[in-house]
N, C-alpha and C positions, 0 to 999 in steps of 0.2 A: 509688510511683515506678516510671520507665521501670528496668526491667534490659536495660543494653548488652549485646551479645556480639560482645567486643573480638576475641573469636578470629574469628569469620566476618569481621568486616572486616578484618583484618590477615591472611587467608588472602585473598581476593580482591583486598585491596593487592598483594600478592604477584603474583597470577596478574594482574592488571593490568600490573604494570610488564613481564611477562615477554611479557605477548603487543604492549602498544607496544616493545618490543625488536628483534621480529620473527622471521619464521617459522625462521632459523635457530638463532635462542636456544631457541624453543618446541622445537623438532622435537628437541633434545640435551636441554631437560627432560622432554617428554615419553618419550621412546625410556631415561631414567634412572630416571625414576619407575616406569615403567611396568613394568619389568622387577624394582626391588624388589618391587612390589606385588605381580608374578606369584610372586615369594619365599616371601612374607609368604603368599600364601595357599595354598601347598603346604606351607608350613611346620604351617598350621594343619587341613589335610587330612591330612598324615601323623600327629601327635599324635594329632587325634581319632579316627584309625582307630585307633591301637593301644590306643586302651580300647573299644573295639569289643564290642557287645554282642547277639546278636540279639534277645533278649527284648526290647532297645527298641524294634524295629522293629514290633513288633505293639500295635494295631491300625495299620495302614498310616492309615487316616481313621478319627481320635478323633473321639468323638458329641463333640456341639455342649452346651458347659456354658457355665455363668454366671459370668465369673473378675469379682471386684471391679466386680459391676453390668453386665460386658459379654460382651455373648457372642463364646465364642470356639469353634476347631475346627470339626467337622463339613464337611459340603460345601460350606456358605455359607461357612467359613472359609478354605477352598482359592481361592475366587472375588475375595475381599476381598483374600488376601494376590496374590493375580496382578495386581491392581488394581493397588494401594500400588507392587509392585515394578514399573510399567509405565514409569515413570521411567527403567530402565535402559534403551528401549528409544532415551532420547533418543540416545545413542553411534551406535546406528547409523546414526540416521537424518543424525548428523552428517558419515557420511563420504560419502552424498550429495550436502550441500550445500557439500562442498571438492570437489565431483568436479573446479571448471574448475582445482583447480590440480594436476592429474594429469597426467603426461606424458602417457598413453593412457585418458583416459576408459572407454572404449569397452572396454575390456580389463581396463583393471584396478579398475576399479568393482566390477563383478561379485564377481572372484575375493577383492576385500577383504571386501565385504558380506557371502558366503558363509562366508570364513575367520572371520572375526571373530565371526558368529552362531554358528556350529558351537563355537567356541573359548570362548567364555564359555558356552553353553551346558553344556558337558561340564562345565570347571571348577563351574560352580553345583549343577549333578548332583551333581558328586561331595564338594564342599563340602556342600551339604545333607546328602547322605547322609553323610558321615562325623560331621555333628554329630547330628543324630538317632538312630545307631546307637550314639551316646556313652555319653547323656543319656538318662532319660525326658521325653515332650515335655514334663510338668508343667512340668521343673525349668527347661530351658531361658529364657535370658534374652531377654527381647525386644528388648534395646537393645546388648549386649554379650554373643551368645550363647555364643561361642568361649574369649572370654577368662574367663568365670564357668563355663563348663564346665571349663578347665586345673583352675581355682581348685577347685572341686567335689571333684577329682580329686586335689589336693595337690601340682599341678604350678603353683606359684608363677613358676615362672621365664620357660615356655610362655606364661601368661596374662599377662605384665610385657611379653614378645615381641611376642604380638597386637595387645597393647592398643598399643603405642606403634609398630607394622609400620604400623597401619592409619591411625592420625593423621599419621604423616611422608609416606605416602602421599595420603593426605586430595586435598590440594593438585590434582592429577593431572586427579582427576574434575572438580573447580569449571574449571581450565583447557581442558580438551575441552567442557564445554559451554558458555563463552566462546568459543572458538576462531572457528565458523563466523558467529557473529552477525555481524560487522564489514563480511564477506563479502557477507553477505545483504542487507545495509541497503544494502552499496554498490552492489551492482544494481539495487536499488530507485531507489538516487538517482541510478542512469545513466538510469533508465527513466520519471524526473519523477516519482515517488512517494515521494522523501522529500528535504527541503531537499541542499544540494550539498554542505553539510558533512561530512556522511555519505560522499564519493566524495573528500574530500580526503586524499592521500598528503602523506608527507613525503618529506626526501630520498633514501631508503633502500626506499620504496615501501611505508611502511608506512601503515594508517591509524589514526594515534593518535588524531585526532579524535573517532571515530565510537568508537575504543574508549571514551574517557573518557564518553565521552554515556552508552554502554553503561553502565560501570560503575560510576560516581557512584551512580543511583537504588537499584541492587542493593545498594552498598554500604549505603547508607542503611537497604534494608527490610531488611537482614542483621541488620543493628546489632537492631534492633527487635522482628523476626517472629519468631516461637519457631517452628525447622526445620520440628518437623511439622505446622504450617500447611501451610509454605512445599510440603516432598514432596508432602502429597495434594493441596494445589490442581494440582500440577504434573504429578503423574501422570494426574490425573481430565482434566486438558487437554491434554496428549499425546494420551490415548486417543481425546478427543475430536476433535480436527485427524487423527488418522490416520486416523477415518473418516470425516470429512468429506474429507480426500485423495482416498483411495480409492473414495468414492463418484464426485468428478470426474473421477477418472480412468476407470471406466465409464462414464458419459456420455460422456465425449468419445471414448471407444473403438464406442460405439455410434450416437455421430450420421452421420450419412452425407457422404461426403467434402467438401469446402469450406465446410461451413456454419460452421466455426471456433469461435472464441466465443462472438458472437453468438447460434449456434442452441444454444449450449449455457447458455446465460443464459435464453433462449428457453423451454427444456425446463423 
């Protein structure tokens, strides 16, 4: 038989009705969430550094071993996990595709892009290294590595924290990367590439239409796809579109002025 996973759809239920709501219900859950989350995971930096150890730290790069028929560690293991984790890069790229509802584009595009990279950046730094100075990397868990680390440790209460910080959080992440789709589609269908349903607001200027179109299918693959399908197809395609982006966007920086499109199809 099919196994349902009633929680992915009853979390994306959720993030559904919140973004047909509209951007001022969004902007007071995200701006709540978001701020436990950054809780939750200082909470989980400070803990792990106080079992801080530096004999965990060495070897900085574990040789490459065989855990349960798979290889893991080594430097093809560094490559693999930067892969897997490319998924987080969707966030950013979503606060470009809200840039038209910025008061100054122009201004504060940038200054978010750069904050927001530098700012999860550091957090991850220092999240990573506070749980690998914890732990040896043997022990480490791959799916729950903060809250099995408390547990390890005989901090019951810390590892009760994580574990239920991160779930009430959950929600947060599935919202931001809903958020910008609606957006996207609607430009498309101002620009005749996608039915006009896609560009229908309600009276409040929302487009609930184009969300439910949205969220219907996902709800369905949710129910169905076992997550880490769903991560590595999604990071493997992120990585993918950002360099096929960034390749277009050299071409077009390189063709010579007015040839437009056209020379750039051409190319």
């Amino acid at each position: 038989g099919v196994n349902l996973d009633l929680a992915a759809v009853g979390i994306m239920a959720a993030t559904g009705w919140v973004l047909c709501s509209g951007l001022t219900v969004g902007k007071l859950f995200v701006n709540v969430t978001t701020i436990a989350k950054l809780g939750v995971v200082l909470f989980m930096v400070i803990v792990s550094l106080s079992y801080f150890r530096a004999e965990n730290l060495t070897p900085l790069v574990p040789a490459q071993t065989k855990v349960d028929g798979t290889l893991r560690y080594g430097v093809d293991g560094v490559f693999r996990g930067s892969v897997s984790c490319f998924f987080a890069f969707i966030g950013f790229d979503e606060l470009c595709c809200l840039g038209g509802e910025a008061i100054d584009p122009k201004r504060d595009l940038p200054r978010a892009v750069v904050a927001s990279v530098s700012g999860t950046a550091l957090i991850t730094i220092v999240a990573a290294f506070g749980l690998v100075a914890s732990q040896p990397y043997q022990d480490i868990d791959a799916t729950s590595g903060f809250s099995e680390c408390f547990r390890a440790h005989g901090a019951v209460w810390a590892a009760e924290i994580a574990a239920w910080g991160e779930l009430v959080t959950l929600p947060v992440v599935v919202f931001v990367s809903f958020l910008p789709q609606a957006s996207l589609f609607f430009a498309m269908s101002k620009d005749g590439l996608l039915p006009s349903i896609f560009s229908k607001m309600n009276s409040k200027g929302v487009l609930v239409s184009s969300n439910l179109i949205i969220m219907t299918p996902c709800m369905l693959f949710g129910a169905v796809v076992d997550f880490n399908v769903f991560s590595d197809m999604i990071s493997a395609g992120v990585l993918v579109s950002f360099c096929l982006a960034n390749c277009s966007l050299v071409m077009l920086i390189l063709l010579p002025a007015g040839e437009g499109a056209e020379g750039a199809v051409g190319a």
